[in-house]
N, CA, C and O atoms as CSV, one atom per row, in Angstrom:
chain,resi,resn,atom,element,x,y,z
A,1,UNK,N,N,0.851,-1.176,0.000
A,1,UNK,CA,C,0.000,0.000,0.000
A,1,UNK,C,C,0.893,1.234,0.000
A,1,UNK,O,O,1.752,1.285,0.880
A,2,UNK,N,N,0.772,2.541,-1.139
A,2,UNK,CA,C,1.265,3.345,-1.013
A,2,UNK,C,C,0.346,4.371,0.004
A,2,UNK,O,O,-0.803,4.023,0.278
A,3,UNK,N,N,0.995,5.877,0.650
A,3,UNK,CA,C,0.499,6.585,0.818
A,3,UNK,C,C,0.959,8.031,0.559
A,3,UNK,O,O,2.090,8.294,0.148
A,4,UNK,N,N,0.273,8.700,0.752
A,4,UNK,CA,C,0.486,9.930,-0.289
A,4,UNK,C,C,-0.263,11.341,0.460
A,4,UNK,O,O,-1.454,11.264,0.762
A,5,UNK,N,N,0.386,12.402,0.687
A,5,UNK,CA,C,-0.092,13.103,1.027
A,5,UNK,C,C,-1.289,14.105,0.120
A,5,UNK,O,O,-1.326,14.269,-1.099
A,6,UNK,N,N,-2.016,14.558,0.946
A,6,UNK,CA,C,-3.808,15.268,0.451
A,6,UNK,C,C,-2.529,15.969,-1.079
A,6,UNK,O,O,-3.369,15.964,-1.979
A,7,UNK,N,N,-1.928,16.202,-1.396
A,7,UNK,CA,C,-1.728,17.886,-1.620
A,7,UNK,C,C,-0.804,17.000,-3.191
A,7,UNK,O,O,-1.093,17.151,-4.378
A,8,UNK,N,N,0.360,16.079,-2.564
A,8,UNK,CA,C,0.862,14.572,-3.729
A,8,UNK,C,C,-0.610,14.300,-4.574
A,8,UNK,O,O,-0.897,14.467,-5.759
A,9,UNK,N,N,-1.383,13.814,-3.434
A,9,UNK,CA,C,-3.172,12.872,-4.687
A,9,UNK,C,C,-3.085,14.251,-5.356
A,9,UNK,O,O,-2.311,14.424,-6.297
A,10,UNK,N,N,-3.758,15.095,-4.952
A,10,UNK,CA,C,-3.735,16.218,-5.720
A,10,UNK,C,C,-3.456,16.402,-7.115
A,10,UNK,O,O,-4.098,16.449,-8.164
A,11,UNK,N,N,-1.908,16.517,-6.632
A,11,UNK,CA,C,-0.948,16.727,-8.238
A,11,UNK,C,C,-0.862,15.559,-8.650
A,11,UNK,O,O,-0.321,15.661,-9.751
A,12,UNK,N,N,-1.119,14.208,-8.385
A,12,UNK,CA,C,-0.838,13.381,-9.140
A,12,UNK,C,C,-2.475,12.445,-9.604
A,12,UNK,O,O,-2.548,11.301,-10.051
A,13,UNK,N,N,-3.613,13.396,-9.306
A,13,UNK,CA,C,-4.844,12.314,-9.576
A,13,UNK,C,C,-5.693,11.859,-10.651
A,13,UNK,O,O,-6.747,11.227,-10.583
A,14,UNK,N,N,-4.867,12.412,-11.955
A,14,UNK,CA,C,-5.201,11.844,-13.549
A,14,UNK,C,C,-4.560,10.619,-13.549
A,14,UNK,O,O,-5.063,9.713,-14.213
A,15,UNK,N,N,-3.142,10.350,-12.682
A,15,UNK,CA,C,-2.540,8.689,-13.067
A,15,UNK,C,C,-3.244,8.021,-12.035
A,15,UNK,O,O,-2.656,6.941,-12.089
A,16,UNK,N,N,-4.114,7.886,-11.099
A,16,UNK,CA,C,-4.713,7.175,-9.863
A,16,UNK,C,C,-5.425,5.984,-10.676
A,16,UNK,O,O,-5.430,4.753,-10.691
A,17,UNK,N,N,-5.933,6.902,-11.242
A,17,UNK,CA,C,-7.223,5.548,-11.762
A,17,UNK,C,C,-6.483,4.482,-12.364
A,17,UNK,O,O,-6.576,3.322,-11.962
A,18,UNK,N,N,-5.769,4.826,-13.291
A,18,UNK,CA,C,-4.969,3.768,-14.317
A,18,UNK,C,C,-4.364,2.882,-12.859
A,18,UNK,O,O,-4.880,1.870,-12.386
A,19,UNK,N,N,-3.282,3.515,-12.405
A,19,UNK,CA,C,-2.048,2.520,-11.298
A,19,UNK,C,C,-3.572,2.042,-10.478
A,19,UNK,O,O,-3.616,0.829,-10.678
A,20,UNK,N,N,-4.879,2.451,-9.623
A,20,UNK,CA,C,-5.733,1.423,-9.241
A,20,UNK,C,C,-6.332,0.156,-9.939
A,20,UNK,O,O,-6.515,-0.890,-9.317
A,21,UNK,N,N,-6.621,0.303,-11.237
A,21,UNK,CA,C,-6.659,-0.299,-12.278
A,21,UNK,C,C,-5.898,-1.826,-12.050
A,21,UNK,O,O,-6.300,-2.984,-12.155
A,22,UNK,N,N,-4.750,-1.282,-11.730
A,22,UNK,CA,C,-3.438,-2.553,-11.813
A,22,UNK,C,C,-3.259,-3.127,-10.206
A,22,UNK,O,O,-2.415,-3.972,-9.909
A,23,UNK,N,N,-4.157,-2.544,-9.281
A,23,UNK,CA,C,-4.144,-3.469,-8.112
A,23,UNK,C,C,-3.571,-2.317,-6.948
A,23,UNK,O,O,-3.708,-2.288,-5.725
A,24,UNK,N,N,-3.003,-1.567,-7.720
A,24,UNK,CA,C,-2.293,-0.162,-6.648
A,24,UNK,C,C,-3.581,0.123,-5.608
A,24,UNK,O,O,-4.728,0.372,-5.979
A,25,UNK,N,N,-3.104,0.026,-4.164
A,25,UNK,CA,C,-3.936,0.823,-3.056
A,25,UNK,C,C,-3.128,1.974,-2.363
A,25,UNK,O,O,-1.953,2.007,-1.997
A,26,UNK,N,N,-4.112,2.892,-2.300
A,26,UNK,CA,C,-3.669,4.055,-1.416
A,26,UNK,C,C,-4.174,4.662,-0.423
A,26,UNK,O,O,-5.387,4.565,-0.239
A,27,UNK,N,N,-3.526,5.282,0.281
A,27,UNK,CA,C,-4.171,6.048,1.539
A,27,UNK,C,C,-3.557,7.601,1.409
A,27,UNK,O,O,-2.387,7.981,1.461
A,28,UNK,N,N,-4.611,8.235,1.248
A,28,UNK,CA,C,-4.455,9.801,1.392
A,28,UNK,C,C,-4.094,10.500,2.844
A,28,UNK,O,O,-4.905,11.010,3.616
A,29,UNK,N,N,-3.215,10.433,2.949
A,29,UNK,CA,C,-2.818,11.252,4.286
A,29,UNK,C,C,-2.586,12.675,4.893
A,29,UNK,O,O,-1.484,13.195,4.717
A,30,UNK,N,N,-3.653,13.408,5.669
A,30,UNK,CA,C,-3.208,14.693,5.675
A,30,UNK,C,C,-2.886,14.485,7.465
A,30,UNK,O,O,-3.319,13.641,8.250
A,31,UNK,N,N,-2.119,15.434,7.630
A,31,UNK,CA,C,-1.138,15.965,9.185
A,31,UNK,C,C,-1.475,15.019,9.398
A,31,UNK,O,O,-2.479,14.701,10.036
A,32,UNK,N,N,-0.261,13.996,8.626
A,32,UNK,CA,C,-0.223,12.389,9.475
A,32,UNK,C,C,-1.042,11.279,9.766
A,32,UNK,O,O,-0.570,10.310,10.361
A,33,UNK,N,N,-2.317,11.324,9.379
A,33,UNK,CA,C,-3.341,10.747,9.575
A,33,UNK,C,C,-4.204,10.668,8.484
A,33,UNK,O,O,-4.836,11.547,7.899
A,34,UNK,N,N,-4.098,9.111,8.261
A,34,UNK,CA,C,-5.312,8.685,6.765
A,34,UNK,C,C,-6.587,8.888,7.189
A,34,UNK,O,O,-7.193,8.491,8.185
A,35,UNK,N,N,-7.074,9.978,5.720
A,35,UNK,CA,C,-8.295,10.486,5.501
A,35,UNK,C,C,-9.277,9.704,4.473
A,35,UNK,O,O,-10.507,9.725,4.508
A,36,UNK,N,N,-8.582,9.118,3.693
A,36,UNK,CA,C,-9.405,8.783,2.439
A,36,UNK,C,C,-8.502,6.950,1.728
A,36,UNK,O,O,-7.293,6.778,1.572
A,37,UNK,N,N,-9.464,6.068,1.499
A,37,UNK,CA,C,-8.514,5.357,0.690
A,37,UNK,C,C,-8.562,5.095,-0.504
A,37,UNK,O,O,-9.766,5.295,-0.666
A,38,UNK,N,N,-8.183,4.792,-1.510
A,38,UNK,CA,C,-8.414,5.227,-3.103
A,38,UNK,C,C,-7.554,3.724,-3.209
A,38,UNK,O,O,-6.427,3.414,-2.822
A,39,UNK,N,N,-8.551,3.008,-3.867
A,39,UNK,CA,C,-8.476,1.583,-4.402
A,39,UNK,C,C,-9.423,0.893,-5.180
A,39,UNK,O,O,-10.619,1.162,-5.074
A,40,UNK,N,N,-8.848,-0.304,-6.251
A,40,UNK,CA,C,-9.463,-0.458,-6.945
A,40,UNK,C,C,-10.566,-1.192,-6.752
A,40,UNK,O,O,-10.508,-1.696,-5.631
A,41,UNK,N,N,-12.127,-1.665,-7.665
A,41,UNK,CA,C,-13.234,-1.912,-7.597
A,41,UNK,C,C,-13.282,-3.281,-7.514
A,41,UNK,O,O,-12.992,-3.974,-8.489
A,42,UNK,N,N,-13.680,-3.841,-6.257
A,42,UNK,CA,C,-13.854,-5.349,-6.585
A,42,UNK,C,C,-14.593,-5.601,-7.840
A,42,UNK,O,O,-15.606,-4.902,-7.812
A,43,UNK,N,N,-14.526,-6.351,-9.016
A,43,UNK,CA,C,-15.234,-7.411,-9.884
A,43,UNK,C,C,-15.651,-8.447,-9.483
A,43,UNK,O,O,-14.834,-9.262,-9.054
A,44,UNK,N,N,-17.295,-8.817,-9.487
A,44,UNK,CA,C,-17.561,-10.182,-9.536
A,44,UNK,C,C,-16.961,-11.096,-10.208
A,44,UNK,O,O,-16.849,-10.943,-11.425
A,45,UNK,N,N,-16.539,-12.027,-9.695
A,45,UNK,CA,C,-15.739,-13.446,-10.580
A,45,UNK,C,C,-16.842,-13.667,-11.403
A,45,UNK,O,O,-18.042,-13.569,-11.147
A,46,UNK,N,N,-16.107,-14.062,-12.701
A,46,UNK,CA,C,-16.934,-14.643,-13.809
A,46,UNK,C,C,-17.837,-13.298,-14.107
A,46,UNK,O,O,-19.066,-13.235,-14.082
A,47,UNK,N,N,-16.584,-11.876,-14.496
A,47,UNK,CA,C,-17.762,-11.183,-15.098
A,47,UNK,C,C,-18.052,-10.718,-16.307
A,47,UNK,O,O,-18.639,-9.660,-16.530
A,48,UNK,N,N,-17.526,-11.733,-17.365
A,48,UNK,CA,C,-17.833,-11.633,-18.407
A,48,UNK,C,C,-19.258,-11.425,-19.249
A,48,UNK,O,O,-20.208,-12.200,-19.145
A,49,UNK,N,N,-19.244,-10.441,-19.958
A,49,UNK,CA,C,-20.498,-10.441,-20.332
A,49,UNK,C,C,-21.454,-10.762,-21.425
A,49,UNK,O,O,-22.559,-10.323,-21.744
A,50,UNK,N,N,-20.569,-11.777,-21.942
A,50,UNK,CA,C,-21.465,-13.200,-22.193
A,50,UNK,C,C,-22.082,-13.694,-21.213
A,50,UNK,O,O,-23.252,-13.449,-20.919
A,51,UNK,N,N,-21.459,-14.306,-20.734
A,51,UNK,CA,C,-21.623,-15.089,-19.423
A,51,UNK,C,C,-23.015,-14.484,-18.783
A,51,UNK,O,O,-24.173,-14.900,-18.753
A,52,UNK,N,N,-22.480,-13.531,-18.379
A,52,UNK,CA,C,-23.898,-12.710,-17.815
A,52,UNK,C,C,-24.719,-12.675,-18.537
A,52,UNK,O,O,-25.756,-13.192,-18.119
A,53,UNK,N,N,-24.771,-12.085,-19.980
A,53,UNK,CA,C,-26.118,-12.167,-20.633
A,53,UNK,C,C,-26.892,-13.746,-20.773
A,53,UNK,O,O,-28.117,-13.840,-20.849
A,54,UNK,N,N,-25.861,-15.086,-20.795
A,54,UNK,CA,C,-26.269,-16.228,-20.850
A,54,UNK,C,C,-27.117,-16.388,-19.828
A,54,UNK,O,O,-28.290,-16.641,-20.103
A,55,UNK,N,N,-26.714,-16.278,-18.466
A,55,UNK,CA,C,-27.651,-16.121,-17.097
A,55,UNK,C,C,-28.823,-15.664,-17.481
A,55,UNK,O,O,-29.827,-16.304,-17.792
A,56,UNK,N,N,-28.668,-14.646,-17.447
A,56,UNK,CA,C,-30.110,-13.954,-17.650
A,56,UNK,C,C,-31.051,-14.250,-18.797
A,56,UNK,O,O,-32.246,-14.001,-18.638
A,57,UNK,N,N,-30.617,-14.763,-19.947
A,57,UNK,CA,C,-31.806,-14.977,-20.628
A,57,UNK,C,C,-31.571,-16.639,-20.384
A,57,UNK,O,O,-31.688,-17.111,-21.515
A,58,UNK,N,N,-31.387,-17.377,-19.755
A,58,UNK,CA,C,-31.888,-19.004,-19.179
A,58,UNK,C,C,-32.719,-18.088,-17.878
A,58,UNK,O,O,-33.871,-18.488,-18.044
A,59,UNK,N,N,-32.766,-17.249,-16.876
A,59,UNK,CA,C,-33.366,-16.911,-15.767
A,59,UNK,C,C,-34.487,-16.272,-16.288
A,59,UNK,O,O,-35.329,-15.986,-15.436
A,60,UNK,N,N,-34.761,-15.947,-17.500
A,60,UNK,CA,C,-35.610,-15.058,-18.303
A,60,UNK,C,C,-36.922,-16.859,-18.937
A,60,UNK,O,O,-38.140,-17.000,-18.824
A,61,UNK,N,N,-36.242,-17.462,-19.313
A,61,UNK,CA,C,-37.007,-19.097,-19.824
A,61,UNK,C,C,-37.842,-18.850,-18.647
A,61,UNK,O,O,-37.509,-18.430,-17.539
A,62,UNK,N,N,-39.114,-19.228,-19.146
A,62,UNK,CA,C,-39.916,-19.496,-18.101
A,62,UNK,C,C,-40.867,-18.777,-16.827
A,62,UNK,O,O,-41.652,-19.210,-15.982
A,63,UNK,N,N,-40.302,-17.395,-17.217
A,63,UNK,CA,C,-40.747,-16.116,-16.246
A,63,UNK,C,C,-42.281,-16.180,-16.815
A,63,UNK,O,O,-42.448,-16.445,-18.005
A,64,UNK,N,N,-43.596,-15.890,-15.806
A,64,UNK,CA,C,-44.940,-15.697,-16.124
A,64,UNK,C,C,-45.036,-14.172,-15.038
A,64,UNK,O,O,-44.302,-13.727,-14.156
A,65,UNK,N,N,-46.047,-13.816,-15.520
A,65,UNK,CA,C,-46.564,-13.027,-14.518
A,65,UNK,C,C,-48.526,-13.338,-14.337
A,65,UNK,O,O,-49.437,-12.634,-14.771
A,66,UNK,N,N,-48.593,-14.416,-13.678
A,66,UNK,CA,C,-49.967,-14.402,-13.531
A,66,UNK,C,C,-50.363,-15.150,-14.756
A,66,UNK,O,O,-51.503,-14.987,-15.191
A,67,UNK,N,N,-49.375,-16.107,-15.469
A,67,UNK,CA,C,-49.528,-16.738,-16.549
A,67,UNK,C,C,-49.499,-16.528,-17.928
A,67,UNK,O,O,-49.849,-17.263,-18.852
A,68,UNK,N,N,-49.050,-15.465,-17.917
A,68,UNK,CA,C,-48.516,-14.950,-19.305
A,68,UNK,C,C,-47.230,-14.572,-19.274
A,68,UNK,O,O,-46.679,-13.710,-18.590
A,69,UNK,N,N,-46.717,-15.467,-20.261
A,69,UNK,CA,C,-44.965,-15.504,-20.497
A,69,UNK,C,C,-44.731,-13.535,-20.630
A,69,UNK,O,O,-45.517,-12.696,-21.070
A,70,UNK,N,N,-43.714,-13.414,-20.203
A,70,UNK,CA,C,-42.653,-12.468,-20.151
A,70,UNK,C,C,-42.759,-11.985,-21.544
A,70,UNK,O,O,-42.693,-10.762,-21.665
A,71,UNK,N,N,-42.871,-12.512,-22.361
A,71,UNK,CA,C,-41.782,-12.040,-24.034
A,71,UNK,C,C,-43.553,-11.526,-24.293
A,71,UNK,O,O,-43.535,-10.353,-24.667
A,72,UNK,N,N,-44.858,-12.005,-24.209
A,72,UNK,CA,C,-45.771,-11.994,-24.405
A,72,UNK,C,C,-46.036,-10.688,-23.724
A,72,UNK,O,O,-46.611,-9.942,-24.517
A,73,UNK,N,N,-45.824,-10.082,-22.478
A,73,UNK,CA,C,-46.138,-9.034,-21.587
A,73,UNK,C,C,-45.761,-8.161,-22.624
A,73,UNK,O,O,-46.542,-7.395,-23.187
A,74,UNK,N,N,-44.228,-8.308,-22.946
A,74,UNK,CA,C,-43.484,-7.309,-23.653
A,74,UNK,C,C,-43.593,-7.004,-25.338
A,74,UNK,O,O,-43.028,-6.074,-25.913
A,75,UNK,N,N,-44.265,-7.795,-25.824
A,75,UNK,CA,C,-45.043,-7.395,-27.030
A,75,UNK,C,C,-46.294,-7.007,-27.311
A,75,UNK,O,O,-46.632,-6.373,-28.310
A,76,UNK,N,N,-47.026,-7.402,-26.390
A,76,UNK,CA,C,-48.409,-6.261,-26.063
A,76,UNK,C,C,-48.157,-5.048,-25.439
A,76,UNK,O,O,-49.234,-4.482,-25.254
A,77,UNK,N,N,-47.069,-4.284,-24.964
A,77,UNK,CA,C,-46.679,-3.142,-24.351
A,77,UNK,C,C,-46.000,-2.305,-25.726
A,77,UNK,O,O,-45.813,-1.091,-25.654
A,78,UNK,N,N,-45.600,-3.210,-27.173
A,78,UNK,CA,C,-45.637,-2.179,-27.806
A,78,UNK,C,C,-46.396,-2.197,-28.801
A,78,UNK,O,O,-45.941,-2.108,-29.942
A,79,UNK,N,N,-47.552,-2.304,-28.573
A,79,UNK,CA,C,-48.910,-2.278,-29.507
A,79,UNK,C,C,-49.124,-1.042,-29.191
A,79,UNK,O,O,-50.102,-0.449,-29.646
């Protein structure tokens, strides 16, 4: 973990995103004491988005509302 003073993030916070990007964590430190931490975004495993769209339209098979299929709801809504 790097840390970096308020005033360093500052001048240096157009390259943050990229170096978080790559796993870089930081702690913003002002008079000695971390204020802020600036790190990158967990990803769900498997988040490809195939993958995901595959999920969802097998979780989509079979949806009713009160007995009328899904795809059916959604083609009488653009009549």
């Amino acid at each position: 973990m790097v840390e970096v003073s308020v005033r360093d993030a500052g001048q240096t916070l157009a390259e943050r995103p990229g170096r978080a990007a790559t796993g870089e964590q930081v702690t913003i430190i002002r008079d000695g004491e971390a204020v802020a931490p600036f790190s990158p975004v967990d990803h769900p495993a498997g988040g490809d988005a195939g993958g995901i769209i595959a999920e969802l339209r097998e979780l989509r098979r079979g949806t009713t509302h009160g007995g009328v299929a899904l795809r059916g709801l959604i083609e009488e809504g653009r009549r």
